[in-house]
Backbone as numpy.savetxt, mean C-alpha at the origin, in Angstrom:
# Nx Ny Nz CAx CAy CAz Cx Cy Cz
8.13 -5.49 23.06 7.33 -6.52 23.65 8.25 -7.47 24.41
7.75 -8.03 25.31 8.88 -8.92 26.39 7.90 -9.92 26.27
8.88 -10.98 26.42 8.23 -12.26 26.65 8.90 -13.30 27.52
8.46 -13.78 28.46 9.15 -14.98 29.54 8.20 -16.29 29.16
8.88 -17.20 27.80 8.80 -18.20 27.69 8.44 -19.36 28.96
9.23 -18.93 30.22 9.31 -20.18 30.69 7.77 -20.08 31.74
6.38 -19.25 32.17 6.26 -19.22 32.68 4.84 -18.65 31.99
4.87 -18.71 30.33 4.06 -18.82 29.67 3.08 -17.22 29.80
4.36 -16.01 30.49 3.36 -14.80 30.78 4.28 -13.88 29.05
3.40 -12.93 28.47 3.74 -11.89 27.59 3.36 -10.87 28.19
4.40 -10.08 28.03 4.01 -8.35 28.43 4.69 -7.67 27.72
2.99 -6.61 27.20 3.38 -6.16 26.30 2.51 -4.49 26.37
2.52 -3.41 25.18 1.71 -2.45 25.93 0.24 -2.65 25.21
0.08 -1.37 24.87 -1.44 -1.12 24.32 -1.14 -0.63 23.06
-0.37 0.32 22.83 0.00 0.74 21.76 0.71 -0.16 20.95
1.88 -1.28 21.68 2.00 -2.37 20.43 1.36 -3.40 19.62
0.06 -3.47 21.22 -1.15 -4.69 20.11 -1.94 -3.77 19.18
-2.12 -2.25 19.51 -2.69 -1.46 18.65 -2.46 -1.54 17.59
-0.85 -1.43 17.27 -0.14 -1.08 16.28 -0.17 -2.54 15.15
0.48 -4.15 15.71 0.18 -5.38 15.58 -1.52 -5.09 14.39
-2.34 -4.93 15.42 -3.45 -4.94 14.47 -3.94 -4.13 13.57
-3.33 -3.08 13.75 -3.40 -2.50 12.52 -2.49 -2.64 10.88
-1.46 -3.07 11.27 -0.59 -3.89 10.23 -1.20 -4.92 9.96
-1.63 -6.02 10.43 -2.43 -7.18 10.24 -3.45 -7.05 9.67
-4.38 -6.18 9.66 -5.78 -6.18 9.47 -6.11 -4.60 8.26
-5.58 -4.61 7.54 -5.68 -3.42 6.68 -6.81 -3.93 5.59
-7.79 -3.20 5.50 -8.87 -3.14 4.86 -8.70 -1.87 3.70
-8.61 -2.25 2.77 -8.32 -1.30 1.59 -9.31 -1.04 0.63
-9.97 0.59 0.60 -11.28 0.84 -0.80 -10.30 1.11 -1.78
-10.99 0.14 -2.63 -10.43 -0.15 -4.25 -10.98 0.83 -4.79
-10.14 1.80 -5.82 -10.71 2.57 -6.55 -9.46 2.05 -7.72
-10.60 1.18 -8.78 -10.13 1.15 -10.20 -10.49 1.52 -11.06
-9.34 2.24 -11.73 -9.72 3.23 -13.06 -9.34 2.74 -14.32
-8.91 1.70 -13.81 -8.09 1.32 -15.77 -7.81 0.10 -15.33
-6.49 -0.49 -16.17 -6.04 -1.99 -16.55 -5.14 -2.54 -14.81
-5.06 -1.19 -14.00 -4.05 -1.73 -12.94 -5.11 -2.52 -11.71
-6.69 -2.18 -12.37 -7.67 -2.45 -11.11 -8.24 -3.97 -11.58
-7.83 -4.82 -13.37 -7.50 -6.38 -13.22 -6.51 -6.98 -12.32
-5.68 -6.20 -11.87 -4.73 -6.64 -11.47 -4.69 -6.79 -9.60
-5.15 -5.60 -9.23 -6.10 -5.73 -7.90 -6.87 -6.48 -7.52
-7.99 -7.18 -8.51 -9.20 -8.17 -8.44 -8.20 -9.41 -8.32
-7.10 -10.02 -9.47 -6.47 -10.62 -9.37 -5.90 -11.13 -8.65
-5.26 -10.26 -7.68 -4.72 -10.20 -6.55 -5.38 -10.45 -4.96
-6.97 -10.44 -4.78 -7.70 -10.76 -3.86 -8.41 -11.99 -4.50
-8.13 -12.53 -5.54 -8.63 -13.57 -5.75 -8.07 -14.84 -5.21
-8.66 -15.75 -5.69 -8.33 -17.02 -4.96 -6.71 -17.58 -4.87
-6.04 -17.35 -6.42 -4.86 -17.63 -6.30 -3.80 -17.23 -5.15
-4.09 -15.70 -4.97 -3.33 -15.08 -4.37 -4.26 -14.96 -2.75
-4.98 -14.65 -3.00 -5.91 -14.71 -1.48 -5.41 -13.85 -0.25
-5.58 -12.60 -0.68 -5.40 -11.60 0.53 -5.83 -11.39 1.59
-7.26 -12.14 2.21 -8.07 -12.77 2.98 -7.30 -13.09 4.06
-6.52 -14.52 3.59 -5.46 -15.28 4.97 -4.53 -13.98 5.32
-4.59 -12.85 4.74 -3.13 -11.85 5.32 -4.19 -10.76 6.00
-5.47 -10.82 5.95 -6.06 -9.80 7.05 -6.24 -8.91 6.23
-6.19 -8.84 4.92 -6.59 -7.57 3.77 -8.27 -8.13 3.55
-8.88 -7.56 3.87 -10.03 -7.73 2.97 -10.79 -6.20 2.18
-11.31 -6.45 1.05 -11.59 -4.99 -0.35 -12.56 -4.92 0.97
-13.16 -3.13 1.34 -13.97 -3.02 1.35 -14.77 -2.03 0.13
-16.08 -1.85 0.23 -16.75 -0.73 -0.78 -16.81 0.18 -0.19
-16.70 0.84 0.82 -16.84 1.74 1.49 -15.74 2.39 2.01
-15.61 3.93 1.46 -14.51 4.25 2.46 -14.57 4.55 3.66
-15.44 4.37 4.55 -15.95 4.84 5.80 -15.27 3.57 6.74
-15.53 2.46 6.25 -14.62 1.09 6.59 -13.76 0.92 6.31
-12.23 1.55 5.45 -11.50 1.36 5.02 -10.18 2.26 5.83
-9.09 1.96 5.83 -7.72 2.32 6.10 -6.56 2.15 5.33
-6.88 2.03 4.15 -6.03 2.06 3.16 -6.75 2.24 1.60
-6.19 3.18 0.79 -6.36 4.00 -0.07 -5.58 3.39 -1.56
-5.96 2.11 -2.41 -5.33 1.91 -3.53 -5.73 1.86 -4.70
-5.13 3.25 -5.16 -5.76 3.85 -6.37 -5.04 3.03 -7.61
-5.54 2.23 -8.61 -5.28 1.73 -9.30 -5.66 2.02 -10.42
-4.52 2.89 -11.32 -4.97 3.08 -12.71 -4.80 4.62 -12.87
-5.23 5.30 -14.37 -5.05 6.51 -14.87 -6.38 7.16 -13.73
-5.97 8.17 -13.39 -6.89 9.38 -12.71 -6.60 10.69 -13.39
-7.87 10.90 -13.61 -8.07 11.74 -14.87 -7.95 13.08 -14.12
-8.57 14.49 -14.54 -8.92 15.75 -13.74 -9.85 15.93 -13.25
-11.23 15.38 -14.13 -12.75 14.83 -13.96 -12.77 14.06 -12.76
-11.99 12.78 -12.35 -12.30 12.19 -11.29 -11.62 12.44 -10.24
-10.96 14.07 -10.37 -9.49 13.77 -8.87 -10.67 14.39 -7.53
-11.11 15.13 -8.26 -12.10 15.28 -6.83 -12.90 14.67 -5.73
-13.23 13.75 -6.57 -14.29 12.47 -6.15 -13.03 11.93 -5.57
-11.92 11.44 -5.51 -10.75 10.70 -5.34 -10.76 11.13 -3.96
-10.41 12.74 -3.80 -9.85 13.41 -2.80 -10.98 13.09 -1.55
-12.33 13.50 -2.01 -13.10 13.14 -1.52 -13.58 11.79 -0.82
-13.12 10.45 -1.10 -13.47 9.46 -0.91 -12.13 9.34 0.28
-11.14 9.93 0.28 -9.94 9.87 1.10 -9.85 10.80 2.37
-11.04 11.88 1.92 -11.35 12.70 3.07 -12.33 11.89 3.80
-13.36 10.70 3.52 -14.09 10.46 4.33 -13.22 8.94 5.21
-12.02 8.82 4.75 -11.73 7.62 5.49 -11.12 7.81 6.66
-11.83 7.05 7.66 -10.77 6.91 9.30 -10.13 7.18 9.37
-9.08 8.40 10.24 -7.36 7.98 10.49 -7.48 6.81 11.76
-5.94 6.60 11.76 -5.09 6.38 10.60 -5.44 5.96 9.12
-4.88 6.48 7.78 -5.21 6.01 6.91 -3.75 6.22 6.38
-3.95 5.28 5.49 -2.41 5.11 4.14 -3.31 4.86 3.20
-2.10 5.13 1.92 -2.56 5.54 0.38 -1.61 4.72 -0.47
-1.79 3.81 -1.50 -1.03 2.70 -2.26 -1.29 3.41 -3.54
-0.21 3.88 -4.51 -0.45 4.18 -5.87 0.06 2.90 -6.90
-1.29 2.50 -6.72 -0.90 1.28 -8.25 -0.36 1.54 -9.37
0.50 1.20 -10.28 1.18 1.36 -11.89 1.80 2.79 -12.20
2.07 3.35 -13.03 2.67 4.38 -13.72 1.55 5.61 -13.59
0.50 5.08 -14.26 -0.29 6.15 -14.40 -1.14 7.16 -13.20
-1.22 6.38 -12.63 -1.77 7.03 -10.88 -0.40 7.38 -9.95
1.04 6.66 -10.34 2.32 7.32 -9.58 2.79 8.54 -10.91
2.33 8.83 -11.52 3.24 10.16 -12.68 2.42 10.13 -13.97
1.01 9.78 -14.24 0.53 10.25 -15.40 0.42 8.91 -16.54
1.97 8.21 -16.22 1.34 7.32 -17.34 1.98 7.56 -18.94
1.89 6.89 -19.76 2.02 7.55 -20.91 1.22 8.42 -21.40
0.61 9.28 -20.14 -0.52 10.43 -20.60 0.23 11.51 -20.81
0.70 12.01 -21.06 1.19 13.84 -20.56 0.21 14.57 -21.43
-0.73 14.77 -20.63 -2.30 15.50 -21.37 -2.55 16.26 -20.51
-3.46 17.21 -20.77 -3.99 18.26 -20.25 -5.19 17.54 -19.06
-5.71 16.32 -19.33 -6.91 15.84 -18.76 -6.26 15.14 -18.03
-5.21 14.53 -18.03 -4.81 13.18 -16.99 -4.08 14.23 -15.91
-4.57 13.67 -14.70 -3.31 13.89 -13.00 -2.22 13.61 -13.15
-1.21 14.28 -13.43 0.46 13.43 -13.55 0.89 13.19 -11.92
-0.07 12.59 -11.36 0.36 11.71 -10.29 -0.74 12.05 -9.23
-1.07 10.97 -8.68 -1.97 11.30 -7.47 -1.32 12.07 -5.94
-0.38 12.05 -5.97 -0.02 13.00 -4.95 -0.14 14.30 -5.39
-0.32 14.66 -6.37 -0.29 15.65 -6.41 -1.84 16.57 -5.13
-2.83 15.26 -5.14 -4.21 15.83 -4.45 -3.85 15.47 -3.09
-3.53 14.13 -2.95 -3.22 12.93 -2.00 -1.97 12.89 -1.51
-1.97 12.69 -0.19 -0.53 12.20 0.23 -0.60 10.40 -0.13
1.08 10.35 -0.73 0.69 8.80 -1.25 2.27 8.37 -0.51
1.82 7.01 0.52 2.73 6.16 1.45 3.19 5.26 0.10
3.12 4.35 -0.52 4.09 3.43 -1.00 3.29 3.46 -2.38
4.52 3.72 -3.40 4.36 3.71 -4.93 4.68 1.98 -5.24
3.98 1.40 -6.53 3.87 0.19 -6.80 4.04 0.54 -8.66
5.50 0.21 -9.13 5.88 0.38 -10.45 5.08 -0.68 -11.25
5.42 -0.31 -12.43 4.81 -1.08 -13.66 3.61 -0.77 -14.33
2.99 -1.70 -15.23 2.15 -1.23 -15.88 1.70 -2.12 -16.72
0.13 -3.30 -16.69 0.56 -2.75 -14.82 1.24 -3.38 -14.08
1.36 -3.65 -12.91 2.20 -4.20 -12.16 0.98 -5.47 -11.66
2.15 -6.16 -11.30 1.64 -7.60 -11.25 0.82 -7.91 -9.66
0.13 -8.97 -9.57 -0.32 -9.45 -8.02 0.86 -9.56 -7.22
1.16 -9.99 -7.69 3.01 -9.79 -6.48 3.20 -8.66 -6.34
3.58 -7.50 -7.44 4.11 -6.66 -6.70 3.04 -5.92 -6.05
1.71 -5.90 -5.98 0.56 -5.38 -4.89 0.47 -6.04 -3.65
1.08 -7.03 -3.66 1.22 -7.98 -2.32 3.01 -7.12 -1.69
3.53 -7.15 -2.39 4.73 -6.38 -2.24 4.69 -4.88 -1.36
3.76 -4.20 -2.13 3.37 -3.15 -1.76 2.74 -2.77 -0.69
1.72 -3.59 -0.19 1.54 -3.83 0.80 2.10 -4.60 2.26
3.17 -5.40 1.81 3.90 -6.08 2.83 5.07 -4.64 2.93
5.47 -3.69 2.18 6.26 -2.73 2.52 5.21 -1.49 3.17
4.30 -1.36 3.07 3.65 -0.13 4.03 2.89 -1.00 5.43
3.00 -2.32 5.56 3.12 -2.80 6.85 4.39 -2.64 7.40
5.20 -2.26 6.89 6.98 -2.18 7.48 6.81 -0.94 7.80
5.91 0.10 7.26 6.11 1.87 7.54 5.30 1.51 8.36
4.40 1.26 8.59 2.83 1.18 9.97 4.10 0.84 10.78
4.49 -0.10 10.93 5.41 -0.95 12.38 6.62 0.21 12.52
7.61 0.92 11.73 8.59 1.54 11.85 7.91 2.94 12.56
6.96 3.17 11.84 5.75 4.91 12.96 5.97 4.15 13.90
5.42 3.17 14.25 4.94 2.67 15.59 6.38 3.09 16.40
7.28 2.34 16.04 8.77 2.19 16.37 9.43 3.92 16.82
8.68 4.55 16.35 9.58 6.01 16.18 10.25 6.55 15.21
10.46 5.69 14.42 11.97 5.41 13.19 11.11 6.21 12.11
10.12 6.57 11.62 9.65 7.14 10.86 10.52 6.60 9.16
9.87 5.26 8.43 10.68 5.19 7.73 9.73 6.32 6.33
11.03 6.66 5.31 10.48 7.47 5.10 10.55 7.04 3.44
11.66 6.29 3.31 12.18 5.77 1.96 11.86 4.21 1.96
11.95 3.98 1.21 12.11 1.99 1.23 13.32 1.62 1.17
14.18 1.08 1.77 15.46 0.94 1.19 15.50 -0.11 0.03
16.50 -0.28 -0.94 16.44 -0.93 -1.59 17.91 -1.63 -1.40
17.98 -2.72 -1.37 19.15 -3.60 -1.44 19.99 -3.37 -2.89
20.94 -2.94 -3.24 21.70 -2.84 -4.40 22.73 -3.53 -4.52
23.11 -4.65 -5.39 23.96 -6.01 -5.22 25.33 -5.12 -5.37
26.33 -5.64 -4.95 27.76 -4.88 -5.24 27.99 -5.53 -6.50
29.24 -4.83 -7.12 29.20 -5.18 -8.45 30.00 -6.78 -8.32
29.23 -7.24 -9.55 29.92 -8.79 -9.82 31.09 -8.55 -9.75
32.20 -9.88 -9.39 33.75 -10.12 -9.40 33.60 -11.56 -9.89
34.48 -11.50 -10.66 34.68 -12.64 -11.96 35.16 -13.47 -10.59
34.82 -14.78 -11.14 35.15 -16.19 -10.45 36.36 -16.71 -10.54
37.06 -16.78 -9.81 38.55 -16.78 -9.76 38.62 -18.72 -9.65
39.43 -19.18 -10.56 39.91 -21.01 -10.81 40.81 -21.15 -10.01
């Protein structure tokens, strides 16, 4: 995007305001299955207010562009899952809330999904258990970084993670 401050003109294309609004404006169908989908409600609630960031829940996946499965997904419900993800718009992205929807969970059962990718392609995993309103705000401020990096070309594919170098004692 270019911009000439002094003369108050922006030029920019189609594909970057495309892109802009689609990072901005992500509308996500909630599918909660367990204790990680208090934590979702939590998280669009007033404290946290996902509203001012252009997230708003829809009920519908037909309106929706983002996919955050929150909680244990059983074998019984992976279909209906797959299904509700086949009817959404592309572009679409997929958020796996807590342990149990990213690897099973403390399930290792015959009835539980040991992970929703296994049906689903899933863009950004969200640890814990469950994991907190922050880190779903987290989660989502990092798959607005993958929307903008596609856009970019860069195809990010990992998250990087910052890893501190090791401490060095404080020298008197």
């Amino acid at each position: 995007m270019a911009v000439n401050v002094n003369s108050g003109i922006i030029l920019t294309t189609v594909e970057e305001v495309l892109s802009w609004g689609r990072r901005n404006s992500l509308w996500p169908v909630s599918i909660g299955l367990a204790c990680c989908a208090i934590e979702m409600m939590h998280t669009a609630a007033s404290r946290f207010d996902t509203d001012r960031l252009g997230i708003i829940f829809r009920g519908s996946p037909r309106q929706s562009d983002v996919l955050i499965v929150a909680g244990t997904v059983v074998n019984k419900v992976a279909p209906m899952l797959k299904l509700i993800y086949e009817q959404m718009p592309d572009p679409k992205w997929v958020i796996s809330m807590g342990g149990c929807s990213s690897g099973g969970g403390p399930f290792p059962t015959y009835s539980t999904l040991q992970g929703v990718d296994r049906i689903i392609p899933v863009d950004v995993y969200i640890p814990g258990c469950p994991p907190t309103p922050q880190a779903l705000l987290w989660g989502i401020m990092e798959l607005q970084k993958k929307i903008k990096a596609k856009k970019e070309g860069k195809e990010l594919k990992e998250i990087p993670i910052k890893i501190p170098a090791e401490s060095k004692p404080i020298s008197k």
